[in-house]
N, C-alpha and C positions, 0 to 999 in steps of 0.2 A: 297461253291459258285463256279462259272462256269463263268470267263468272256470272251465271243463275240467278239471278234476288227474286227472292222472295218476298212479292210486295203484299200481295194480298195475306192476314196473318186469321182469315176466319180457318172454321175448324177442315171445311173441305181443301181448301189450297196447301194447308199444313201436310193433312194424308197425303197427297199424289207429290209433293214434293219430299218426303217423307217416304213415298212408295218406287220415285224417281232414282233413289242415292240408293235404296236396299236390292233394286234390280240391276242397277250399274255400276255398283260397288263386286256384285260376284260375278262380271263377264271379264272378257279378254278374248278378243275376234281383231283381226284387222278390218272387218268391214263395218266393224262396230262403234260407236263413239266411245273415246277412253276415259273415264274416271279417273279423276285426280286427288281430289276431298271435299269437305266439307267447310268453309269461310265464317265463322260468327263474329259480326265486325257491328257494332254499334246496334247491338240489339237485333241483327238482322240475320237472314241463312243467308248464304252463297252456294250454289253448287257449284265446283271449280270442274273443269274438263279440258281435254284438247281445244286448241284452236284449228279448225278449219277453214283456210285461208281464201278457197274458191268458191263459196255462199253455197245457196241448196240449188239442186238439181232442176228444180222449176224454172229456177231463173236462168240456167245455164240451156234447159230444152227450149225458152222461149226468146233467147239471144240472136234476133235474125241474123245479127251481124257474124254470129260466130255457125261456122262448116260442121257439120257431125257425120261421121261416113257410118255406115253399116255398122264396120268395126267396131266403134265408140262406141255406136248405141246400143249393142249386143250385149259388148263390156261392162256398161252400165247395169245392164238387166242380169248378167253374171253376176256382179259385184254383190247386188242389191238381194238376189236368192243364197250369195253364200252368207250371207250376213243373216237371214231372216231362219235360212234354214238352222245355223248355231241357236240361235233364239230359241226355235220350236224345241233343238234336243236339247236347251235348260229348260223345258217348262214353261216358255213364256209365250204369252198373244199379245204383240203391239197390240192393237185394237186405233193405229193412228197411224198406219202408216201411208206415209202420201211424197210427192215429188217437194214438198214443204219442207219434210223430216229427214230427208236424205243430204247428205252435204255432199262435197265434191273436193278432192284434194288436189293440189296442185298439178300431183300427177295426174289426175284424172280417174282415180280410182274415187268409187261410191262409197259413203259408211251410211248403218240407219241411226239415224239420233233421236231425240224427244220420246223422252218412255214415261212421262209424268201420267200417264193410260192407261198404262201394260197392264197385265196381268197373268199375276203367278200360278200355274194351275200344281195342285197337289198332285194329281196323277199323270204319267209321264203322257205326253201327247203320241201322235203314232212315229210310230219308228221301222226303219228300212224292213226289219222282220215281219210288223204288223202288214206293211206295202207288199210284200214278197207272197204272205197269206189272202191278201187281198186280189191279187193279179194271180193266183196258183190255183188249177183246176183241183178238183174234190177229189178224192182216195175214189169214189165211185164211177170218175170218168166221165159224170154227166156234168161238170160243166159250172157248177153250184157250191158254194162250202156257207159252213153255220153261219149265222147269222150272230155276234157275238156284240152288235150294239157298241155305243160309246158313252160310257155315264158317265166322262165330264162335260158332253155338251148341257152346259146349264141356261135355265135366265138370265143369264148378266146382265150387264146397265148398258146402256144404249148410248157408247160414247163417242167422240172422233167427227171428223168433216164427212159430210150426207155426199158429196160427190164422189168419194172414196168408197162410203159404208157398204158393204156386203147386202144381199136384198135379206137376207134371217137376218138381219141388226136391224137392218130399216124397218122391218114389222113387228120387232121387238120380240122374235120366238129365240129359240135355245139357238147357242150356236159354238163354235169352239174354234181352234184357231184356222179354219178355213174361212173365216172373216179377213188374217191376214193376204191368202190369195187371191181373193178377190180384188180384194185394193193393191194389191202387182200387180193383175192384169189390167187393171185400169190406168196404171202408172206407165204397163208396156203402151198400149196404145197412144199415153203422151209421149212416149219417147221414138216410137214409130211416128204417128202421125206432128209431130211437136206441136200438137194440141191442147188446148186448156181443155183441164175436166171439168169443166163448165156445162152441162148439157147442154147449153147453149152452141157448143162449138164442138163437143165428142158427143157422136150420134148414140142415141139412147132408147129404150124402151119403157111404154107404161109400168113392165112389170119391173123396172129399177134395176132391169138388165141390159147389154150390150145388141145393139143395134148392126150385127155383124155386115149383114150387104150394104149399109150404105158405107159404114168403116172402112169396107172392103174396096169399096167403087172412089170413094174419096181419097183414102190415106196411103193404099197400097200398091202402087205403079209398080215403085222401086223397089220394096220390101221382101227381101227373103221369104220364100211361103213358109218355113215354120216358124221363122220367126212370130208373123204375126197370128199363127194359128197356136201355137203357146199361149198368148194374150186370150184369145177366143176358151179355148179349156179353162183357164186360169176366174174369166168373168162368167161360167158354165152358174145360171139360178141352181142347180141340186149341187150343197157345195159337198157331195160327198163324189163329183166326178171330175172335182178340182183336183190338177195332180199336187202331189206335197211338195214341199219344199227341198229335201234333199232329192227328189224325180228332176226336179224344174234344174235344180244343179249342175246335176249331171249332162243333161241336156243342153244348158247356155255354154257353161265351161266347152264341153265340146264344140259348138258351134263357135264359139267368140275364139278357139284355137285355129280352128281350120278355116275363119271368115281372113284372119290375121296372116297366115299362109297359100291367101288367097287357093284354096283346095274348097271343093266341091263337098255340102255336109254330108255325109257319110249315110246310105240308104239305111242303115240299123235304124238310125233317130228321127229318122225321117219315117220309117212305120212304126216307133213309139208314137210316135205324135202322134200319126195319123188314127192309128188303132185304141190309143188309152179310153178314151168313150164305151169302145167295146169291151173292153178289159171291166171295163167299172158298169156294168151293167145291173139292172136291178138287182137279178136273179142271184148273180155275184158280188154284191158291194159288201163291203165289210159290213158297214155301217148302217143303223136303222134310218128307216124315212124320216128325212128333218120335216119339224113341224111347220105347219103352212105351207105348203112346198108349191100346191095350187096356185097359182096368178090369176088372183082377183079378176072378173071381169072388169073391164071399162063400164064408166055411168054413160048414162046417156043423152050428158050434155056434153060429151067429150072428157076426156081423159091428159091433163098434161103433167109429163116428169116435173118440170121447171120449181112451182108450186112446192112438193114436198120435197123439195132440198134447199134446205136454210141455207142460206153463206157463211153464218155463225156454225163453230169449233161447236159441238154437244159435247157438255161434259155432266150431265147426269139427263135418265131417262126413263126406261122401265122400273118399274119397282121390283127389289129381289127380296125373297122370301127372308125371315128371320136365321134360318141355318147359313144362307147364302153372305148376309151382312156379316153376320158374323167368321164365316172363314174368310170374307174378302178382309175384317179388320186383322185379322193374325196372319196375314202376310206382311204388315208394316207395321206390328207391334213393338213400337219404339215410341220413344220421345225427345223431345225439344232439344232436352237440358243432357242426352245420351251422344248427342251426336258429335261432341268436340273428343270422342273417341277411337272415331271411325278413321281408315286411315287417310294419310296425307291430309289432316285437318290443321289446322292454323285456326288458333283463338285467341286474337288479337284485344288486347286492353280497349 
């Protein structure tokens, strides 16, 4: 077991660890971190969890000492979509997910941890049918279907590591959980290139997007091509032609099967990849134009990434509307003195 303290006892640290046990209290994934209970030991919270005995993935992709074959790292990126994709069909947005948040199990298999971020959306996020509508030509033949928008993309708070952040977080517009795939593809390319997400060291763009040919010319000698061209879709600026997370599934699971049978990936997935851009076209996208979508010109003293990405965890940011505070408090409407209720709790004298 794994215990949480809660040191900080102001009123923000209390929410999110408070918001941390009500979202992983109702999961059960194996790629997931497991809930145990809740610890109130000398005035203090605990959150109790699994132990995870082989640290996080950051420190396992940047292990020179340690060999990673294709296989592994494919695995990884399986692991890490089936786990995110559960997520998305409970309604959640990590809005944190990073090679930090990911642990490693002895076998080798991935889970995602640290949800003291997430967020609960009331309306269901998209789902295989909504995907299916999305990629399906019109009753008309020409190529086009309605336009049906997504009204949970909101303002939210502007939270989680700027190396990671999605570029609609980083300017602070509406965004919903294609925030999550953005920060996979970022996480792929560390696990491809076992690079830090440091701009510093994974090639980047002014517009807070991925810098694909130098990525390309650097990272990917060896690299399976779709492997690393999933990465490429995954960090796409319009995040409506990011593929979803049970797409991305289906995709690794297949390849991390047939890279492990050493078998050639199978030409089907190999024109998913290649063609989903075309699929998700304007004309066709489910979803309405996300706001900002433009990339700001450069000033004309130059332009550099480095600057607007803190090293510091954001954990509050945009301001959200009076409606918006208010349903973000009734997803963790609870208290202090409620929680030696919850299960597998111990409330020790």
């Amino acid at each position: 077991m794994v215990l949480k303290e809660l040191y900080r006892v102001d009123e923000e640290a209390q929410k999110n660890f408070l918001k941390e046990v009500a979202v992983l209290r109702s999961l059960s994934h194996h790629n997931v971190l497991r809930f145990i209970g809740v610890l109130y030991k000398d005035k203090k919270l605990h959150l109790v969890t699994e132990f995870i005995p082989g640290g996080s993935l950051k420190e396992l992709i940047h292990d020179s000492g340690q060999p990673l074959s294709w296989e592994q790292r494919i695995s990884f990126a399986r692991d890490i979509s089936c786990g995110m994709s559960y997520l998305h069909s409970m309604n959640i947005i990590h809005r944190d997910l990073n090679s930090l948040n990911c642990l490693v199990r002895e076998n080798g298999t991935v889970i995602v941890a640290d949800f003291g971020l997430a967020r609960i959306i009331k309306q269901p996020l998209i789902s295989a049918t909504a995907y299916e509508k999305c990629t399906a030509p019109a009753p008309s033949g020409n190529g086009t279907i309605g336009r049906r928008g997504r009204p949970r993309r909101q303002r939210y708070t502007v939270v989680g590591n700027p190396y990671w952040m999605a570029p609609e977080m980083m300017r602070g517009n509406k965004y919903d959980e294609k925030v999550d795939i953005f920060s996979f593809g970022i996480m792929l390319c560390e696990i491809i290139g076992r690079v830090q997400a440091d701009p510093d060291y994974l090639p980047r763009l002014p517009d807070f997007g991925l810098n694909e040919k130098v990525f390309r010319e650097k990272f990917c000698g060896q690299c399976p091509e779709p492997f690393y061209k999933i990465a490429f879709l995954c960090c796409d600026l319009n995040p409506d032609k990011r593929p979803p997370f049970h797409v991305l599934q289906g995709w690794l699971e297949t390849m991390a099967t047939v890279v492990a049978l050493q078998r050639p990936i199978p030409i089907r997935i190999i024109d998913e990849i290649e063609n989903f851009k075309d699929l998700q076209s304007t004309e066709s996208s489910l979803c309405t134009t996300p706001d900002g979508l433009t990339t700001p010109p450069p000033s004309s003293g130059g332009y550099s990434l480095k600057p607007s990405l803190s090293r510091k965890r954001i954990c509050e940011g945009q301001e959200e509307d009076p409606a918006e505070r208010q349903h973000k408090m009734t997803d963790v409407q609870t208290t202090v003195t409620s929680l030696d209720t919850v299960d597998g709790v111990c409330n020790v004298p």
